[in-house]
C-alpha positions as CSV (number, residue, x, y, z in Angstrom):
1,X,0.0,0.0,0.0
2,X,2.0,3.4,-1.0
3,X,2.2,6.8,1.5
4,X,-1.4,8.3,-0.7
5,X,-3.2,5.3,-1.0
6,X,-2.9,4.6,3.5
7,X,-3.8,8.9,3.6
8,X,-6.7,8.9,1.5
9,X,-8.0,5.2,3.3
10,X,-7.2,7.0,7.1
11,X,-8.1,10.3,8.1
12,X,-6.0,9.5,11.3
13,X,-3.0,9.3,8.6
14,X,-4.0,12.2,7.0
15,X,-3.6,14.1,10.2
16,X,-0.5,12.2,11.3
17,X,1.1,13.3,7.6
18,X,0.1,17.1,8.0
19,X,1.3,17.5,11.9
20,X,4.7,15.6,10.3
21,X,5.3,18.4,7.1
22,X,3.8,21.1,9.8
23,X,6.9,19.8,11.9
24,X,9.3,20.0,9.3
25,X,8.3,23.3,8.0
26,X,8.7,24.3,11.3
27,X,11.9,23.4,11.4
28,X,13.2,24.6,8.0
29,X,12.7,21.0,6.8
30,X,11.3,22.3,3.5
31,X,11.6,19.3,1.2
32,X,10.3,17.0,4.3
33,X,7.6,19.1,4.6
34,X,6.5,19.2,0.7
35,X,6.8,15.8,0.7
36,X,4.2,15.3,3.3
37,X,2.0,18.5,2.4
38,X,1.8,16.9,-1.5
39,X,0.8,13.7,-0.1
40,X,-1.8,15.2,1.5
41,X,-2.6,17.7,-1.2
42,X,-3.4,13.9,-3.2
43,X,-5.3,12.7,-0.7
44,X,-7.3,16.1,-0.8
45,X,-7.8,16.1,-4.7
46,X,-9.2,12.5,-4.2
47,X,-11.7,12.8,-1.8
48,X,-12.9,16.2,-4.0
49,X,-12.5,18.5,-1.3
50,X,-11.4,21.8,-2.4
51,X,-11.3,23.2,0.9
52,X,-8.3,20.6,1.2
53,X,-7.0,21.0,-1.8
54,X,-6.8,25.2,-1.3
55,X,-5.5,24.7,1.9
56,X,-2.1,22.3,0.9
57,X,-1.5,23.8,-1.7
58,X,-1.5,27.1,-0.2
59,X,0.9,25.5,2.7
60,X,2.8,24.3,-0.6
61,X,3.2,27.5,-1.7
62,X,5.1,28.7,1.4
63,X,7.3,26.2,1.2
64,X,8.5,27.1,-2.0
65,X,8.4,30.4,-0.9
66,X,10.7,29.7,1.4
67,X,13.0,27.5,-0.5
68,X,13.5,30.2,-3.3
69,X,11.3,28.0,-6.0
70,X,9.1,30.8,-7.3
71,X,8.3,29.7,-10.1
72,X,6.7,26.4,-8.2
73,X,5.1,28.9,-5.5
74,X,3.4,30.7,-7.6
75,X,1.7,27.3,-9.8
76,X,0.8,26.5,-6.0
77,X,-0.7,29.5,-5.1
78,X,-2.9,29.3,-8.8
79,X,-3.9,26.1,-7.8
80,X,-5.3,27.7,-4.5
81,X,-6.7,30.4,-6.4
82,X,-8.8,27.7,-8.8
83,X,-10.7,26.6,-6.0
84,X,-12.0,29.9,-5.1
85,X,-13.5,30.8,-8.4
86,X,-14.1,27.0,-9.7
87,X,-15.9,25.6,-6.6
88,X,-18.9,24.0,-8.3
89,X,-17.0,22.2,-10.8
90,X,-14.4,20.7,-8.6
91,X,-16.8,19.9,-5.5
């Protein structure tokens, strides 16, 4: 069973996998914490809630931010954006 398939099956491992990338962002763990955050940004986009999804990849965003990817950040931060003005067709 992969990392996504035991976060979208377990909301207990969907929280366990955000407190883990909150952790490492935290502690200037950036590519921990992406890790994590895109696994649950996955899990989010499965279960179709775009509450979820606007919230990783927002958190994704930051990361990126803070890692100097811009360019990444700012495809993040679109994503985010998409759910705002699209929330009927993804929910």
């Amino acid at each position: 069973m992969t990392a996504v398939s035991r976060v979208l099956n377990d909301i207990v491992s969907l929280r366990m996998s955000h407190c883990r990338a909150e952790q490492a962002a935290g502690a200037a763990q950036y590519h921990l914490a992406v890790q994590h955050y895109r696994a649950c940004l996955e899990a989010a986009e499965c279960r179709e809630d775009c509450q979820a999804v606007q919230f990783f990849a927002l958190k994704l965003s930051g990361c990126y931010d803070q890692m100097g990817l811009r360019d990444k950040a700012s495809q993040f931060r679109a994503l985010a954006s998409v759910e705002d003005e699209l929330p009927g067709l993804l929910g």
